[in-house]
C-alpha positions in Angstrom: -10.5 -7.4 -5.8 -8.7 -9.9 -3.2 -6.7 -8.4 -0.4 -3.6 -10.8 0.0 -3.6 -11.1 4.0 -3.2 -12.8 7.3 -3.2 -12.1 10.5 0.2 -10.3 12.1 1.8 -9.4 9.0 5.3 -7.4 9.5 3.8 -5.1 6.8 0.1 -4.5 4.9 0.7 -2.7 2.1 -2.2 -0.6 1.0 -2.7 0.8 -2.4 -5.9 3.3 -3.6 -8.4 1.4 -5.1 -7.8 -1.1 -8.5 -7.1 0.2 -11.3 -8.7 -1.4 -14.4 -5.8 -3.8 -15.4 -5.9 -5.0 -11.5 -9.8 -5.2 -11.5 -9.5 -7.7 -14.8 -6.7 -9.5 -13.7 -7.2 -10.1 -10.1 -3.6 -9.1 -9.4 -2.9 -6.2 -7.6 -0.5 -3.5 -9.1 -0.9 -5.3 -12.3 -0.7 -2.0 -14.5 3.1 -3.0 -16.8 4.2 1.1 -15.5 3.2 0.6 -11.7 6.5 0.3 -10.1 5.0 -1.4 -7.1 6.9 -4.9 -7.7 10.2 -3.4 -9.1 10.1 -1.5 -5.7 9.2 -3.7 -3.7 12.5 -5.6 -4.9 14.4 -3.0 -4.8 13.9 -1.6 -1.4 15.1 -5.4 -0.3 10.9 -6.4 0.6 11.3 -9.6 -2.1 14.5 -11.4 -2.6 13.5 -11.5 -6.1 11.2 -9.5 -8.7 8.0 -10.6 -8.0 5.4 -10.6 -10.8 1.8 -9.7 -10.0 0.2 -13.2 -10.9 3.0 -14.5 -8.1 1.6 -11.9 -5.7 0.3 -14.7 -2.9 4.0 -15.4 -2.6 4.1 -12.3 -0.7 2.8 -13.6 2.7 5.4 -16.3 2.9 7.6 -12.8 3.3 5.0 -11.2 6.0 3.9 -9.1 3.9 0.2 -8.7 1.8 -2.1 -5.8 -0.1 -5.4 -4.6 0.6 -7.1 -1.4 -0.9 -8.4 2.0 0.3 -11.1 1.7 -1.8 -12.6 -1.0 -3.1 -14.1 0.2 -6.2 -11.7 -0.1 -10.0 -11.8 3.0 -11.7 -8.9 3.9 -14.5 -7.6 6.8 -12.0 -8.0 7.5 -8.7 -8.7 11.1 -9.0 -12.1 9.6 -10.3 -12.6 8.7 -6.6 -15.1 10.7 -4.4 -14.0 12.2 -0.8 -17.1 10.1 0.8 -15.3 7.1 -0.5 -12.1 8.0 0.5 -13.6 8.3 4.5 -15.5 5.3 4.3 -12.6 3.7 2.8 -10.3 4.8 5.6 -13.2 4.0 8.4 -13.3 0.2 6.8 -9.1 -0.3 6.2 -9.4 0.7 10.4 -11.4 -1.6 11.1 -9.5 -4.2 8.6 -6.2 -3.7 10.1 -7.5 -3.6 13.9 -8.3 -7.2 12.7 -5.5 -8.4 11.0 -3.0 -6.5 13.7 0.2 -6.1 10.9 2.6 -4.2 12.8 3.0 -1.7 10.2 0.2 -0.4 7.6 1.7 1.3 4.6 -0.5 3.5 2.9 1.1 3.9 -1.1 -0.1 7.8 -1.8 0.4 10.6 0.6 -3.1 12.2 -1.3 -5.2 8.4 -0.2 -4.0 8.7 3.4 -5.0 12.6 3.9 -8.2 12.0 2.5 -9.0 8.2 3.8 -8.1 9.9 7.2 -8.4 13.9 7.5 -4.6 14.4 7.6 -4.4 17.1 5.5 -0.6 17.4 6.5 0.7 13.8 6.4 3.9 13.6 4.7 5.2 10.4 3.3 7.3 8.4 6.4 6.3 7.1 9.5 3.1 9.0 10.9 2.1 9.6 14.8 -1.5 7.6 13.7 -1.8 4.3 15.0 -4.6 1.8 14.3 -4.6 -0.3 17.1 -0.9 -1.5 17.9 -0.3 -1.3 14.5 2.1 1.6 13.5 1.7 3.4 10.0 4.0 4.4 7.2 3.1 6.8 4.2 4.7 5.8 0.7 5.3 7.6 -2.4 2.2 6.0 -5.1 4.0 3.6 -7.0 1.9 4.6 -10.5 3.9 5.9 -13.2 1.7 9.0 -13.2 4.0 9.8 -10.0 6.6 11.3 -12.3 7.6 13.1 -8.7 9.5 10.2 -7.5 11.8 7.8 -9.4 11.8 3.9 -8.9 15.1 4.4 -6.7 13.9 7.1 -4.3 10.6 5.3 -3.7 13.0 2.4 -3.4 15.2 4.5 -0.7 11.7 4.9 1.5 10.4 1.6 0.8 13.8 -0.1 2.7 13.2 2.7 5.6 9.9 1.0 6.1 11.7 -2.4 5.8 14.3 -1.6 8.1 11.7 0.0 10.8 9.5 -3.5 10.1 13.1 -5.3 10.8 13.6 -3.5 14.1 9.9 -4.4 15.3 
């Protein structure tokens, strides 16, 4: 799967790994009940409701997607904890590249496990990868029945606001 990047993004947004829709498609968050792209809108990211074919459009905006892990599975509690590290260890080394000035890890469970934070909450942690600073989202799948499209909305414009201010 294709990260969208480039170098200095205001914001890389990093999802889990692919699901199977994404994998086939080659569009991230492609899944019709992810709420990524509604969100994304919402929270005031994307002047307008981006589809996920349209999802290069995102760097005109400073923004882009990579993945924890690389590999497509149908769920990501099919993931192992080895992957999970090594994916963490490589998305390090990815954004210590790219230098976005905020990473945004979507899934509180994908950031304790990609990097040993077993008490990360979602919000801005004390981590930071380089000078880039790092922001825990809710996971956008609609298996997150914990969080509705306008409170992940509500964090997703406190991340935009913080990326604002610099």
């Amino acid at each position: 799967m294709p990260d969208v990047v480039a170098d200095g993004l205001r914001v890389l947004f990093c999802g889990i790994n692919p699901g199977l829709m994404t994998a086939a498609t080659g569009h991230h968050f492609a899944r019709p009940g992810n709420r990524f792209w509604p969100v994304l809108h919402l929270s005031g990211f994307t002047p307008r409701l981006l589809k996920p074919s349209e999802q290069q459009e995102l760097l005109s905006y400073g923004l882009g997607i990579t993945n924890v892990v690389a590999r497509a599975s149908a769920r990501a509690d099919e993931l192992s904890a080895e992957e999970y590290r090594e994916g963490g260890r490589l998305l390090a080394q990815k954004v210590a590249r790219l230098r976005p000035r905020w990473l945004a890890v979507v899934g509180v469970t994908a950031y304790r496990a990609a990097f040993d934070d077993r008490k990360a909450q979602v919000g801005p942690q004390e981590r930071t990868i380089g000078d880039s600073r790092v922001w825990v989202l809710p996971n956008p799948s609609g298996l997150n029945a914990h969080w509705t499209a306008a409170t992940m909305a509500e964090e997703f414009a406190r991340l935009r606001v913080a990326a604002e201010r610099g």
